[in-house]
C-alpha positions as CSV (number, residue, x, y, z in Angstrom):
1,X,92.6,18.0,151.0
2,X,94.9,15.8,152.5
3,X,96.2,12.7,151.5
4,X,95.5,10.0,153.7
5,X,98.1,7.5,154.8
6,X,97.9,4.3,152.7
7,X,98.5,0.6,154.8
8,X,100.7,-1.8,153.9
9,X,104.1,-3.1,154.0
10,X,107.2,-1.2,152.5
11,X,109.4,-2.4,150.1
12,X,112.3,-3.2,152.7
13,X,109.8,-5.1,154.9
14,X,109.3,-7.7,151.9
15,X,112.5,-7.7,151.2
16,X,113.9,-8.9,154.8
17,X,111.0,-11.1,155.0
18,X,111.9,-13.0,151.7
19,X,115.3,-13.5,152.7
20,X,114.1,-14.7,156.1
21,X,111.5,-16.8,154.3
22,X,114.9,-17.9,152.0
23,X,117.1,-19.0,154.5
24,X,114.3,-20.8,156.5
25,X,113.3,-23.4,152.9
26,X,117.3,-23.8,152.8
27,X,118.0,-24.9,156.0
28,X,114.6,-27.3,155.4
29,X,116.1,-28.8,152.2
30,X,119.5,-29.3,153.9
31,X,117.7,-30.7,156.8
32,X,115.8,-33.2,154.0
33,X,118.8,-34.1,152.7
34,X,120.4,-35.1,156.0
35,X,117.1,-37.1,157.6
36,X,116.9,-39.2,153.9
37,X,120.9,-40.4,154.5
38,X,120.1,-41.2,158.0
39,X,117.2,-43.5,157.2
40,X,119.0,-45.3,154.6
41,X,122.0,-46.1,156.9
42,X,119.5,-46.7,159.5
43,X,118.1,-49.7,157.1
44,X,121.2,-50.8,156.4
45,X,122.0,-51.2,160.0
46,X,118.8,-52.8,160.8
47,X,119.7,-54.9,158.0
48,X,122.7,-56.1,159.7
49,X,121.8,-56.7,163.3
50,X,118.9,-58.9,162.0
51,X,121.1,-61.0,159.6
52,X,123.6,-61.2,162.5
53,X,120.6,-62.1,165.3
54,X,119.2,-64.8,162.8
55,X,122.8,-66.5,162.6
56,X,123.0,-66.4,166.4
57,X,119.8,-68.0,167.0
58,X,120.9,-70.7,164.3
59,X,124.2,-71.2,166.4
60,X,122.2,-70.8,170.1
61,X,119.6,-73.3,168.4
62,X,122.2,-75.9,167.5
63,X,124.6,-75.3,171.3
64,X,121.2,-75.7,173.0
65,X,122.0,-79.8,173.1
66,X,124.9,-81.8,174.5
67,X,126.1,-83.0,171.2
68,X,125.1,-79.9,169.1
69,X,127.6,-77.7,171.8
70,X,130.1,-80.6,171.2
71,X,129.9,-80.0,167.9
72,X,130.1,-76.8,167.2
73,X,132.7,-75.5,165.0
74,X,133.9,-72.6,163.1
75,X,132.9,-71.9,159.9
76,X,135.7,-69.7,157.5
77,X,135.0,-66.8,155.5
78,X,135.3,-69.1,151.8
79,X,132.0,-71.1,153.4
80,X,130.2,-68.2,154.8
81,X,126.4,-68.0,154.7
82,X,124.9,-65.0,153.0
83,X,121.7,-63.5,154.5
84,X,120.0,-61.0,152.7
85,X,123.0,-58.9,151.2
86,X,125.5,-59.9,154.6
87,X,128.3,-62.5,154.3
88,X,128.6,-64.0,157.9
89,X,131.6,-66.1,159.3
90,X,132.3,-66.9,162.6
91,X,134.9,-68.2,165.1
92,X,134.5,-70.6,168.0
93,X,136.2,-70.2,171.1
94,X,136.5,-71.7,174.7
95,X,137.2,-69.8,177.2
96,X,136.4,-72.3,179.8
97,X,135.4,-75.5,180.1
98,X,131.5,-74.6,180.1
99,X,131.6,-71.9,178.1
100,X,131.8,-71.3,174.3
101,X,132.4,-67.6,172.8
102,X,131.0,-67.5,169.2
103,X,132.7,-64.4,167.1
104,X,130.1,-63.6,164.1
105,X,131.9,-61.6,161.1
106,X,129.7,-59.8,158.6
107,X,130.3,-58.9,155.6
108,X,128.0,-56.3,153.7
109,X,127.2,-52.5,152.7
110,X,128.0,-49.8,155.5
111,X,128.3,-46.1,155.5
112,X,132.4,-45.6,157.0
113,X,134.7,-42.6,156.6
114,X,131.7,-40.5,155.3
115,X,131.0,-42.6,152.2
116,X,128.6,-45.8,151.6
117,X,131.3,-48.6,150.9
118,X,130.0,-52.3,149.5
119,X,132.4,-54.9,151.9
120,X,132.4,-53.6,155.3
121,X,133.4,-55.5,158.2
122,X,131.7,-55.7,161.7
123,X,131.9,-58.0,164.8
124,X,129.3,-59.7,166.6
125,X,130.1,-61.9,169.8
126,X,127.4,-65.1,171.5
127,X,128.3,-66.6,174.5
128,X,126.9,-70.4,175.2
129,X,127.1,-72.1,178.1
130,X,127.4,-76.3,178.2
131,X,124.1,-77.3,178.4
C-alpha cells in the first residue's frame, strides 16, 4: 500500500502569505490615515477660498458703481469681518488712475509646517477697473 500524496498548502506557503496579507492591511491603514488628513485640510481650504470669494464679490458688488469705486476704502484688521471661522481684512490700492487693487487678508485654521495651527495668514488679491 502506498500512501497517497495529500493536497494542500505547506506550512511556509501560509506563512509568506500572511505576512504578504500583513504588510498589504498596513500600508491600507497608513494609506487611511493619510486620505482622512487630506480631506480635512481640503475643507478647510475650501473653507477659505469661499469666505475669501464671498468678500470679493461684496467689494466687486460695491466698485461696480461710480461712487461705490470712489468710495472704496480699506478696512483694518481691528474691524475685520468674520465669515464662517475666517477673519478677513483688506487693503486698497491704486495702481492707476482706472484701476483699484484690493489685497484680501484672512485670518483662520490652516495646516503649515506639518501641523494644523488656529491663526494662519493668507493673501488674496481683486483687481477693479473704474466703471
Amino acid at each position: 500500500m502506498s500512501a497517497s500524496p495529500r493536497g494542500g498548502f505547506s506550512i511556509v506557503e501560509i506563512i509568506i502569505a500572511m505576512v504578504i496579507l500583513s504588510f498589504g492591511l498596513l500600508a491600507m491603514a497608513a494609506a487611511t490615515g493619510y486620505i482622512g488628513s487630506e480631506i480635512r485640510l481640503a475643507d478647510v481650504r475650501t473653507e477659505r477660498i469661499a469666505a475669501l470669494q464671498h468678500q470679493a464679490e461684496i467689494l466687486r458688488t460695491q466698485g461696480s458703481t461710480p461712487q461705490g469705486y470712489i468710495d472704496l476704502a480699506a478696512r483694518a484688521q481691528g474691524s475685520a469681518e468674520t465669515v464662517g471661522r475666517f477673519t478677513i481684512w483688506w487693503d486698497v490700492q491704486s495702481p492707476a488712475d482706472n484701476m483699484k487693487e484690493v489685497w484680501l487678508y484672512s485670518q483662520g485654521p490652516a495646516f503649515r509646517d506639518g501641523a494644523w495651527q488656529t491663526a494662519v495668514r493668507d493673501t488674496f488679491v481683486v483687481t477693479l477697473s473704474r466703471p
